[in-house]
C-alpha positions as CSV (number, residue, x, y, z in Angstrom):
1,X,335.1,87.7,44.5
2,X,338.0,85.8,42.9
3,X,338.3,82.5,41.3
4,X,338.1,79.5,43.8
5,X,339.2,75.9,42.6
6,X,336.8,73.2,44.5
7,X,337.2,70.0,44.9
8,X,333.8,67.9,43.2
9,X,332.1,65.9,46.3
10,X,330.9,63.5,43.9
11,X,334.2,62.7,41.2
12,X,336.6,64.5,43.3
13,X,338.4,66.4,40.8
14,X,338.8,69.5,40.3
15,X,336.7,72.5,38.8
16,X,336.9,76.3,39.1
17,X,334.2,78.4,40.0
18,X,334.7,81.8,38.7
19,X,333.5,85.6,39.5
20,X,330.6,85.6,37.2
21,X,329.5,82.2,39.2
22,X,329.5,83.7,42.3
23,X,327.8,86.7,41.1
24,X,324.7,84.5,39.8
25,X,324.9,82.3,42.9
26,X,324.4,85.9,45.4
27,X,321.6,87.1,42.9
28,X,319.9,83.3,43.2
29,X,320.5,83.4,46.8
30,X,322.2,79.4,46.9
31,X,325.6,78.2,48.1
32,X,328.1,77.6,45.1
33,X,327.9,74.2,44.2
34,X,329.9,71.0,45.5
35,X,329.8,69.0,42.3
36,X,331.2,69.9,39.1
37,X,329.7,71.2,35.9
38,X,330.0,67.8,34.4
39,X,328.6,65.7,37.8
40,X,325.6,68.3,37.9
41,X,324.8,67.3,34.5
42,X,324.9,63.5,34.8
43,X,322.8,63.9,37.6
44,X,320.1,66.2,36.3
45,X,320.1,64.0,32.8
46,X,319.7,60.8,34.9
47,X,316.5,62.6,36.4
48,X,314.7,62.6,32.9
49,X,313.4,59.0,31.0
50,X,314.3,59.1,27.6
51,X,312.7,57.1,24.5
52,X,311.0,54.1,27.0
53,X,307.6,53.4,26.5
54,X,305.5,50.8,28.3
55,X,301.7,49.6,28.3
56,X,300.3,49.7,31.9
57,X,296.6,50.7,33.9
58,X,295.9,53.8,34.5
59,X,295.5,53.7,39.1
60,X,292.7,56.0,38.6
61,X,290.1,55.2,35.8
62,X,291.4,51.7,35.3
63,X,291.9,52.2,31.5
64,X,294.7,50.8,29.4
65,X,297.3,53.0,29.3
66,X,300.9,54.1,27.6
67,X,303.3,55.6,30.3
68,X,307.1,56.0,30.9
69,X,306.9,53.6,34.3
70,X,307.4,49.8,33.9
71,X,304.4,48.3,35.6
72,X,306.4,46.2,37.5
73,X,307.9,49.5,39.3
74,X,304.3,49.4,41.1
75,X,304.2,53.4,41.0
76,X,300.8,55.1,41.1
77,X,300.5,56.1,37.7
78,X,297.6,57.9,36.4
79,X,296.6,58.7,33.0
80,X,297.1,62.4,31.5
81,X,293.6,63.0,31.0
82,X,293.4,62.1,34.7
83,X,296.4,63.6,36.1
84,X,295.3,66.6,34.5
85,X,291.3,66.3,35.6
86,X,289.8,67.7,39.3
87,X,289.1,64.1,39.9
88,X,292.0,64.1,42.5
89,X,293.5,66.8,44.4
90,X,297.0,66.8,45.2
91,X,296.7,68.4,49.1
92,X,295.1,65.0,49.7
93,X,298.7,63.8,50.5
94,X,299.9,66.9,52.2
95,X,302.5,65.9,55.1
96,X,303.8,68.1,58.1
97,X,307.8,68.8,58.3
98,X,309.1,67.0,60.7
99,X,312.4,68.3,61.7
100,X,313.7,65.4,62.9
101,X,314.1,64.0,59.5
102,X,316.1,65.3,56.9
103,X,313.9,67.1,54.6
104,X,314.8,65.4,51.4
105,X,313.7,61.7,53.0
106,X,310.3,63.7,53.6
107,X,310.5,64.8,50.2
108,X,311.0,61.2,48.6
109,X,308.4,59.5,50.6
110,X,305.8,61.8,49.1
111,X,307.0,61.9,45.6
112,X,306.8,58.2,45.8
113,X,303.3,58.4,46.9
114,X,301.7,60.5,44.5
115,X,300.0,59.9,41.3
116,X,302.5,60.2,38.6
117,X,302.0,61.5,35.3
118,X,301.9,58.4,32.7
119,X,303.6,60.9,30.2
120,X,305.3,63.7,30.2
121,X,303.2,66.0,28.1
122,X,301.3,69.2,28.3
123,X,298.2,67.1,27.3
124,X,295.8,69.3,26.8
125,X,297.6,70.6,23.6
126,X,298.4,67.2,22.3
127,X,295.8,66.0,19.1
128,X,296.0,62.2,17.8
129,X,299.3,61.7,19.3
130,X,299.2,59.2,22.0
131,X,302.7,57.6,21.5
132,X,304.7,60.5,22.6
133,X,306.5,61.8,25.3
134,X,308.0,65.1,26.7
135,X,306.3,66.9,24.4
136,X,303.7,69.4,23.9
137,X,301.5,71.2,20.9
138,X,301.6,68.1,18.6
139,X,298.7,67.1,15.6
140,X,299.5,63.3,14.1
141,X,302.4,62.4,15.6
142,X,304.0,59.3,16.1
143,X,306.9,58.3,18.6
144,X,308.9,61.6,18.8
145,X,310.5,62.9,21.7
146,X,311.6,66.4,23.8
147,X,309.7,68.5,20.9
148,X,307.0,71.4,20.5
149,X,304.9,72.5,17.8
150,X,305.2,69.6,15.2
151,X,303.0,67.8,12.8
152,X,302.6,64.8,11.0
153,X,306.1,64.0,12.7
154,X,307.3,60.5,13.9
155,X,310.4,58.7,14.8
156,X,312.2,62.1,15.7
157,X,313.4,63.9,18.8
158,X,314.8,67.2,20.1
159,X,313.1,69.5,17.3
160,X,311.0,72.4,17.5
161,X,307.9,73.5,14.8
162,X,308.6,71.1,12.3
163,X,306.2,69.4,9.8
164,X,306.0,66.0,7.8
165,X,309.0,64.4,8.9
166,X,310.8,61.2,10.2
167,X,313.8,60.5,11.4
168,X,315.4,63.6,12.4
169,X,317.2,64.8,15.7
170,X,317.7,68.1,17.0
171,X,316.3,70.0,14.1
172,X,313.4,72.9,14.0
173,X,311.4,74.8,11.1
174,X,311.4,72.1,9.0
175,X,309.3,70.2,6.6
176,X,309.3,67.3,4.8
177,X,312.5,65.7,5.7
178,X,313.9,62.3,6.4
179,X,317.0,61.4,8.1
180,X,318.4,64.9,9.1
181,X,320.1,65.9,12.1
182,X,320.8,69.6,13.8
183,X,319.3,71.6,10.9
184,X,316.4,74.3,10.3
185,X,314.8,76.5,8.3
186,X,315.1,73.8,5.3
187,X,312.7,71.9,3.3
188,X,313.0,68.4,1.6
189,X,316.4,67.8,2.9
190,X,317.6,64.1,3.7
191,X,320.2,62.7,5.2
192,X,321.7,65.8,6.0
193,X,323.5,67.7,9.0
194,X,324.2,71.3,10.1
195,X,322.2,72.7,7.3
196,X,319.6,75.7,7.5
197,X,317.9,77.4,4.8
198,X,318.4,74.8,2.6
199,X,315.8,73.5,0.0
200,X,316.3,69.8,-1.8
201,X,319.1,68.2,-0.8
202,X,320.8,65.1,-0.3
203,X,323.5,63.7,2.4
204,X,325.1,67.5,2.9
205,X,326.8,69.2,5.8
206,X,327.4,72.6,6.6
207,X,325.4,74.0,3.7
208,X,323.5,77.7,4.2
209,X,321.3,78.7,2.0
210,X,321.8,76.4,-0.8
211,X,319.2,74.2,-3.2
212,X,319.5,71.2,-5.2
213,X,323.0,69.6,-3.6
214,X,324.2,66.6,-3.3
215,X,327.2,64.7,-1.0
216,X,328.3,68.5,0.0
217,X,329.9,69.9,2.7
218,X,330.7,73.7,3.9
219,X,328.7,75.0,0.8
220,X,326.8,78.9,0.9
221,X,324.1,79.8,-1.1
222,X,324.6,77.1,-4.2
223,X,322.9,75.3,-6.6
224,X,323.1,72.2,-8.6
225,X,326.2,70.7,-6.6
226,X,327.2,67.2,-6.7
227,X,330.6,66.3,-4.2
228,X,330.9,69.7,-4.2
229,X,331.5,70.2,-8.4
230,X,328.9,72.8,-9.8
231,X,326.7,70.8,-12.5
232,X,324.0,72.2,-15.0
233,X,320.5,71.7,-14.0
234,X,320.2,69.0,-16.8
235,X,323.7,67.5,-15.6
236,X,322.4,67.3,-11.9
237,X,319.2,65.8,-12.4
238,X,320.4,62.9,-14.9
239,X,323.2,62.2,-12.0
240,X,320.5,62.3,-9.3
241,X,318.8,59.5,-11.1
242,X,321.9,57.8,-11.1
243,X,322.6,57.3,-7.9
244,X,319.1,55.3,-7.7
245,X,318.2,56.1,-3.8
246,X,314.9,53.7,-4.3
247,X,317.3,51.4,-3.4
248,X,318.3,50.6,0.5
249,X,321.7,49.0,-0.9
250,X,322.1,51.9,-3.1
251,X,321.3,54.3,-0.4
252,X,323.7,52.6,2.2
253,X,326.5,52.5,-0.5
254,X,326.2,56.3,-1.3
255,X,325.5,57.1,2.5
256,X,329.5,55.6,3.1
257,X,330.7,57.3,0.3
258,X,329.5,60.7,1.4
259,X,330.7,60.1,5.2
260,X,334.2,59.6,4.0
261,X,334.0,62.8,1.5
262,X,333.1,64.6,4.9
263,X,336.1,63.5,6.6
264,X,338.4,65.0,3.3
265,X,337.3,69.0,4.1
266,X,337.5,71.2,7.4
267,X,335.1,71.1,10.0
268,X,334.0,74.3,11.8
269,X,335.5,73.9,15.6
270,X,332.0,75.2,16.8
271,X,329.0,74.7,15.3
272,X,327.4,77.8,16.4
273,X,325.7,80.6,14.5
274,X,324.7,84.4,15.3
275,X,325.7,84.3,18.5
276,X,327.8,87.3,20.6
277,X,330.4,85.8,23.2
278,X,328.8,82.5,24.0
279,X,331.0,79.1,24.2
280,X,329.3,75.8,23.5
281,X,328.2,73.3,20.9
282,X,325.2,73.9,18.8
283,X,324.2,77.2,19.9
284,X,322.2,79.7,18.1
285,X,321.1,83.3,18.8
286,X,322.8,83.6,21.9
287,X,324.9,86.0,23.7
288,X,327.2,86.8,27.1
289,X,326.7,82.6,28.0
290,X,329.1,80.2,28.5
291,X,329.4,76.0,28.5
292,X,326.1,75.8,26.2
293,X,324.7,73.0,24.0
294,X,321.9,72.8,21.9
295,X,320.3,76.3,22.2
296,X,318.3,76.7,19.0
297,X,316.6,79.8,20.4
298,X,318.4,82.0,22.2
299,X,319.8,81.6,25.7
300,X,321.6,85.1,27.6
301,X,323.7,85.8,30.9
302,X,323.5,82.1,31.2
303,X,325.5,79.1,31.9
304,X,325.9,75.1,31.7
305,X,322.6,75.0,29.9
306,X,321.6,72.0,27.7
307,X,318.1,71.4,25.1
308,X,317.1,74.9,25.5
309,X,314.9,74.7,22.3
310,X,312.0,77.9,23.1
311,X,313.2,81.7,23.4
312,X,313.5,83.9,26.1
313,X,316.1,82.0,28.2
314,X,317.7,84.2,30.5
315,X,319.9,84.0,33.8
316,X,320.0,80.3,33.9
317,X,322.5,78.0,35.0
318,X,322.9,74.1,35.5
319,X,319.3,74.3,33.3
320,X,318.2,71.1,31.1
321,X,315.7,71.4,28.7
322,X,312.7,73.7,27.8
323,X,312.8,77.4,27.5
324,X,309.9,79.6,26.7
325,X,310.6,82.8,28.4
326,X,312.3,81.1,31.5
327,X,314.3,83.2,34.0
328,X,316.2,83.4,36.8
329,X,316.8,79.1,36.6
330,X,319.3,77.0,38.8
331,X,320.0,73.6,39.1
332,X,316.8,72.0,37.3
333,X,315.6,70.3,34.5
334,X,312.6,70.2,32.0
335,X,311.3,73.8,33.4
336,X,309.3,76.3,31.3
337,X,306.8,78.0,29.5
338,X,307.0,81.6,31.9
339,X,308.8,79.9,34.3
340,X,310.6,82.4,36.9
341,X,313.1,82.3,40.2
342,X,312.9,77.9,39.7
343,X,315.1,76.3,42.0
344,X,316.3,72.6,42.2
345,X,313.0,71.3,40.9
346,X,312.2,69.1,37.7
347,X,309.1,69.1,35.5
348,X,308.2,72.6,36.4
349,X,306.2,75.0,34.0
350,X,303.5,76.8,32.5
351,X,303.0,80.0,34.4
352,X,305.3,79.5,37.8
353,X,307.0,81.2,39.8
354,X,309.8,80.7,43.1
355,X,309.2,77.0,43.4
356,X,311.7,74.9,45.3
357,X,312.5,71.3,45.5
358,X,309.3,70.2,43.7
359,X,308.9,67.9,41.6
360,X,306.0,68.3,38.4
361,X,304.6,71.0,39.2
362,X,302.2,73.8,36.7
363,X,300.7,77.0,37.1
364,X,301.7,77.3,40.5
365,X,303.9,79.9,42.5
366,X,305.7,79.9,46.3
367,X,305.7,75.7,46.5
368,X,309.0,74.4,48.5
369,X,309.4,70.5,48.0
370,X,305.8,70.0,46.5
371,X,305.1,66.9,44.2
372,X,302.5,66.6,41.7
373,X,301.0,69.9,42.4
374,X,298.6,72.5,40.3
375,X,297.0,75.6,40.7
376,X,298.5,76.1,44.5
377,X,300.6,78.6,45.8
378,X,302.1,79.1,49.6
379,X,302.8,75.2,50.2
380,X,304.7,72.9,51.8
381,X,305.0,68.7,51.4
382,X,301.7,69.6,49.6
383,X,300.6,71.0,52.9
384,X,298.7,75.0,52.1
385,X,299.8,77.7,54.5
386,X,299.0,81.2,55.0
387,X,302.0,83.6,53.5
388,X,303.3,84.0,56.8
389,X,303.4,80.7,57.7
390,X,305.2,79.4,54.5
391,X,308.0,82.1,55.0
392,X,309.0,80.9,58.0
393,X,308.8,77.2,57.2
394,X,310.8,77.5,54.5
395,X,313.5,79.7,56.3
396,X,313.5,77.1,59.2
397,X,313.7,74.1,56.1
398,X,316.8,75.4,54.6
399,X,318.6,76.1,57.9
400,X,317.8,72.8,58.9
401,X,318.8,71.6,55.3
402,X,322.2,73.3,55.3
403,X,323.2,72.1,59.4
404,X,322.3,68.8,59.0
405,X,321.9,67.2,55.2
406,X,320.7,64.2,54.0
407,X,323.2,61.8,52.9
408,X,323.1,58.9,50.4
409,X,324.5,55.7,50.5
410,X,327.4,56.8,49.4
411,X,328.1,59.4,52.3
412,X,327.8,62.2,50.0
413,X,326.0,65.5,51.5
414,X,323.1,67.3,49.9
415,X,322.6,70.9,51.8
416,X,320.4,73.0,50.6
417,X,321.5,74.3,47.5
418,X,321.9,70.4,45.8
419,X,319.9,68.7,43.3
420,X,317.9,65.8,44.1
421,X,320.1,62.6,45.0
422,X,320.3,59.6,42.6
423,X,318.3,57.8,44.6
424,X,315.3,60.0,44.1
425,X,315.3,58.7,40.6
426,X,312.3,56.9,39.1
427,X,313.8,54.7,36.2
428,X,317.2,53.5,35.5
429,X,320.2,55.2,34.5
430,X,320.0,53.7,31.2
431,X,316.6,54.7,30.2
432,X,317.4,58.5,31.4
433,X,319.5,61.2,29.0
434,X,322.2,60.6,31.0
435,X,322.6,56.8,29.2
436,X,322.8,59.3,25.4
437,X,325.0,62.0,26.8
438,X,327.3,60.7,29.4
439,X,326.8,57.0,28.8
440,X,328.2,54.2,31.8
441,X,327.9,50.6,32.3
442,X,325.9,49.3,34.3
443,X,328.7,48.3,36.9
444,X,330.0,51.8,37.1
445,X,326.3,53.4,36.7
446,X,325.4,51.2,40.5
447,X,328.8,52.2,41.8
448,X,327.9,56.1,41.4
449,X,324.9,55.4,43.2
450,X,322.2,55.1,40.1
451,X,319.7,52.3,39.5
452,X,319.7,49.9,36.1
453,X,317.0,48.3,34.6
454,X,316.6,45.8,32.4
455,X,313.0,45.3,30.4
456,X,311.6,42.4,30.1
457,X,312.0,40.7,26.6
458,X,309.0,41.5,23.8
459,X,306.3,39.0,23.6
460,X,306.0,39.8,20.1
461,X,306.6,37.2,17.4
462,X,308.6,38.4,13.8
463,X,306.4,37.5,11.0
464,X,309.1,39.3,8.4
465,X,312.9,38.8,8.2
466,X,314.5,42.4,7.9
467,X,316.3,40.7,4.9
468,X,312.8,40.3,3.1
469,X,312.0,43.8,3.0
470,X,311.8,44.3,-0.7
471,X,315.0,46.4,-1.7
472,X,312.4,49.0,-3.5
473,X,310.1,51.2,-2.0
474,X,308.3,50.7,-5.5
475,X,308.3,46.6,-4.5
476,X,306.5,47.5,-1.1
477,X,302.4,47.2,-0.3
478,X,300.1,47.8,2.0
479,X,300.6,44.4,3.0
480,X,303.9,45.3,5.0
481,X,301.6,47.3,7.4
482,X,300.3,44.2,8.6
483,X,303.6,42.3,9.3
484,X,306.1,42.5,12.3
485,X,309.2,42.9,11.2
486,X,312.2,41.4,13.0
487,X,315.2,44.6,13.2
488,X,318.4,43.6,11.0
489,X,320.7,44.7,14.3
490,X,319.0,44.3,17.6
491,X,316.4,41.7,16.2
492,X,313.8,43.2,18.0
493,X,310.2,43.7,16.9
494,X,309.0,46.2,15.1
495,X,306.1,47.3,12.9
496,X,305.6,49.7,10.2
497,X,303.2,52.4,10.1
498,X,300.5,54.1,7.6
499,X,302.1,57.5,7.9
500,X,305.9,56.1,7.7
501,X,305.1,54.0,4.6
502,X,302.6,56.7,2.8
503,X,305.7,59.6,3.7
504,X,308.5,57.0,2.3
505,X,306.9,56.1,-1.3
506,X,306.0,60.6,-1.4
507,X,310.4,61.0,-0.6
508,X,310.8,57.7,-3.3
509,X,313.0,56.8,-0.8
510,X,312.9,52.4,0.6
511,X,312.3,51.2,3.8
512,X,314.8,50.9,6.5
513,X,315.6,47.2,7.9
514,X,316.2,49.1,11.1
515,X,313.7,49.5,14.3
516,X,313.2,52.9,15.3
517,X,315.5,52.5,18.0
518,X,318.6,51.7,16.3
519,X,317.8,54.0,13.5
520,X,317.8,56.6,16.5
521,X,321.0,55.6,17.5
522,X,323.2,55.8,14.2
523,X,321.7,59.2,13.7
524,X,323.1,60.1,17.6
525,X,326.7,58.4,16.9
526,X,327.2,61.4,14.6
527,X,326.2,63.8,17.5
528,X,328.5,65.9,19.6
529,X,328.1,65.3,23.0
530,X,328.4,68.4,25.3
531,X,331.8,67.9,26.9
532,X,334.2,70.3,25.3
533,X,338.1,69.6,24.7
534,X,341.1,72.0,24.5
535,X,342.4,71.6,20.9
536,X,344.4,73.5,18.4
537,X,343.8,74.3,15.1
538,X,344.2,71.8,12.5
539,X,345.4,74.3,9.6
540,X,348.9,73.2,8.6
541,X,349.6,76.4,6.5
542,X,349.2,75.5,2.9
543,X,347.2,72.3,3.5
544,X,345.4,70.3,6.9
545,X,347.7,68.9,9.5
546,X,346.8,65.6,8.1
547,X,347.7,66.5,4.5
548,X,344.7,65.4,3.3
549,X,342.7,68.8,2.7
550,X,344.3,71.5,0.6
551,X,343.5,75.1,1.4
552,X,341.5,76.9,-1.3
553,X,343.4,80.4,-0.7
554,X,346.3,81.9,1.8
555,X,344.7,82.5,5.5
556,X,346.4,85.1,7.3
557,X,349.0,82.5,9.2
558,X,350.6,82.5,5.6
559,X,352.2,79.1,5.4
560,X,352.8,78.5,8.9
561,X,350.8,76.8,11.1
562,X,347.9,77.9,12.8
563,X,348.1,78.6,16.7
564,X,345.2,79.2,17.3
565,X,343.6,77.5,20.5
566,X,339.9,76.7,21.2
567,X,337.4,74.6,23.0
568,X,335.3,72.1,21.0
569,X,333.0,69.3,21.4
570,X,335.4,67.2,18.7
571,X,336.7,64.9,21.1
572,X,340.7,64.2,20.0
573,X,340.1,60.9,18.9
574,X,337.6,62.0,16.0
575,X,338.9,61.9,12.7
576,X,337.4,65.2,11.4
577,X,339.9,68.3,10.3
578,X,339.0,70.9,12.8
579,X,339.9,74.8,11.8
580,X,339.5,77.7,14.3
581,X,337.0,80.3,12.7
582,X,339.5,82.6,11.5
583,X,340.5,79.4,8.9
584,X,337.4,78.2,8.4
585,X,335.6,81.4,7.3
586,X,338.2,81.5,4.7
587,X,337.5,77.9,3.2
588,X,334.1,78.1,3.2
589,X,332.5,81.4,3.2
């Protein structure tokens, strides 16, 4: 079949679905799409709550409780051990079809009406680590987020295996490392981005393989580098000291001074690695997939896939977050763990197979709009059939699904073959992804058809000023552990706790005036988001476009410009120099 350009039900602009689309569609058995890659996306991100936690009562014990739900959203919400437990069986709230309803308003009235997990965690791997969420296989941690296999971790999100850290997004095999974003394989590295296999280093970017660098950029395999000048061992330890990062104002001071060395050197168009015709941002081990972002293990024949962090990824499109040997994916999001033939569903995994519609769902297999659901297989609303029965049901489902859809407020259609509606959505658009990736105000979030919600303002009293944190981590006792500290930019509460401090004095590095929150944010400003742009290459000939960077040795363009086109995930209005890989690889490699 040939290209086809559609017209996006939801934006209304235009977007191309190609050959290798339809292909996947026919082997998925669905319709093509009527929204665009970019509206599929916003509306599976605003599906899935991000970093809001709340205190609440578990609608089953009665015990206090941490959960993702405001109270005041009155959902049943039932504590993990619970959720998890055979104190409650799920067919309990089984429903018939009724045909003469669309099937997605039956759908909604009984994902309303379950019990809902307080967190989003695969509990019975979790040890000491209560304050977490989306997250599974974790020992001591402490407010991370979207991770697997970490310990001793806290304040950190999107990451995979990592060890004794804080502060870190999107990174994986690492340990001991403060402040670091999109990196792995390295070991006490702070402040750092796009790194791997590094060992001791400070504020660098774009460094393989190197040890003992500081203020670097687009360095392999070096040692004992300072602004990227080689130094003796003697030389770079006496300049280390220097630089005095005990000190918050020191530290902020040097962090500026690093940022805007950054901005003097080329910046890879792509940051991808060992990948085989794959398209993206952040991508690693990859190959025939297109429109990818953050992959750290591997995705193939895939596309439009996002926070793919486990391996074995395979035949997947319009798929958010997870992994782990998942196959044969469409249109869903946080699905994994052996997860095969998943369709239009969220918060699928561990052992599943041809689900539909559903909505948190484990070690299940043939379930078509089930909510809440474990250990089932051949049902319906909840409802158990025989094999026979749920065959033809869910023939007669889709028919009925694709000749007369439900529509939302905003007269937009949803055959079958559509993710869940907007309205389906438990927590505001600004608490979801969506709010980090694709952020709107709120006036433009309502007007799309997504909900908003504001918290209600902290109870909690500051008994520090951010300004009295002692400059010196040396200056600071036990004391502070005690104290709620007022944030220096949102002026929100905030404590400090035993691991943070005793993991702080170890790095010799001070305490941030910062709440978690907005420390989590300034890491994500520096974050490429997954929309990528048409740009050219920024290689002038003898020097950057921009004059400010002067090539190291001829490229193969000789002194004329480079016309080389790409896509990237550096929006045009960033200030980095951006070189195609043919220019790049000779600067830095």
């Amino acid at each position: 079949m040939n290209s086809q350009t559609k017209v996006c039900q939801n934006c209304k602009s235009d977007f191309v679905i190609e050959p290798d689309d339809f292909a996947f569609y026919e082997k998925m058995k669905v319709p093509p799409p009527t929204w665009c890659p970019e509206c599929r996306r916003r509306r599976r991100f605003a599906f899935q709550v991000n970093r809001e936690l709340y205190k609440g009562t578990c609608n089953l014990c009665g015990k206090n409780i941490i959960m993702q739900f405001p109270p005041e959203r009155n959902l049943k919400v039932y504590c993990n051990p619970c959720w998890w437990s055979d104190k409650w069986d799920p067919m309990e709230y089984g429903q018939d079809y009724d045909p003469s309803r669309p099937f997605l308003e039956q759908l909604n009235d009984l994902w309303l009406t379950t019990p809902q997990m307080a967190l989003e965690t695969n509990y019975p791997t979790l040890v000491n680590s209560d304050y977490i969420n989306h997250s599974a296989t974790a020992k001591n941690c402490y407010l991370i987020f979207f991770s697997d296999e970490s310990e001793n971790v806290l304040y950190s999100e999107y990451m995979l295996h990592n060890k004794d850290s804080m502060d870190c997004t999107m990174f994986s095999f690492c340990e001991l490392s403060y402040g670091t974003m999109v990196s792995g394989k390295c070991f006490r590295t702070f402040f750092s981005e796009n790194c791997e296999n590094c060992f001791n280093i400070y504020f660098s970017k774009d460094c393989h393989g190197c040890s003992d660098c500081f203020g670097c950029i687009g360095l392999r395999k070096k040692q004992y580098y300072i602004f990227n000048q080689p130094y003796t061992k003697e030389e770079y330890e006496k300049k280390l000291k220097e630089f005095d990062l005990g000190s918050y104002q020191n530290l902020q001071k040097v962090r500026k001074e690093v940022h805007e060395f950054w901005l003097k050197h080329p910046h890879r168009f792509a940051n991808m690695l060992r990948n085989l015709n794959v398209t993206g941002e952040y991508v690693y081990e990859s190959k025939n997939s297109k429109d990818l972002y953050d992959v750290s293990q591997g995705v193939e024949d895939s596309r439009f896939c996002e926070l793919i962090s486990m391996s074995g990824t395979k035949d997947a499109y319009d798929y958010s977050i997870w992994g782990s040997q998942a196959q044969r994916i469409y249109e869903a999001m946080t699905v994994g763990e052996e997860a095969y033939n998943i369709k239009f569903s969220f918060l699928v995994f561990a052992n599943v197979r041809d689900i539909e519609y559903s909505l948190a769902v484990t070690n299940s297999s043939n379930c078509f709009g089930c909510t809440n659901m474990r250990n089932k297989q051949y049902c319906i609303l909840n409802k158990q059939y025989t094999k026979e029965e749920y065959d033809k049901l869910r023939v007669q489902i889709i028919q009925e699904m694709t000749e007369k859809p439900y529509h939302d407020k905003l007269g937009r259609a949803y055959p079958y073959g559509e993710f869940f509606p907007p309205g389906f959505f438990l927590c505001g658009y600004n608490e979801t992804y969506a709010a980090d990736f694709m952020p709107l105000a709120r006036q433009e979030a309502e007007k799309q058809g997504f909900s908003w919600y504001e918290g209600k303002p902290s109870f909690h009293v500051p008994t520090l000023k951010s300004e009295n944190i002692p400059d010196r981590i040396s200056d600071v006792n036990n004391s502070i552990l005690n104290e709620i500290i007022e944030c220096a930019n949102c002026k929100k509460a905030f404590k400090v706790v035993k691991m943070e401090l005793d993991l702080l004095r170890q790095f010799g590095l001070p305490l941030p005036p910062h709440c978690p929150t907005c420390r989590y944010k300034e890491r994500w400003s520096r974050i490429n988001m997954p929309k990528l742009y048409s740009r050219e290459c920024h290689c002038d000939g003898k020097k950057s476009q921009n004059g400010v960077y002067d090539n190291t040795v001829s490229h193969v363009h000789g002194e004329n410009k480079c016309l080389n086109k790409f896509q990237t995930a550096y929006a045009p209005d960033r200030k980095e120099i951006i070189y195609c890989e043919q220019c790049y690889q000779a600067e830095v490699v």
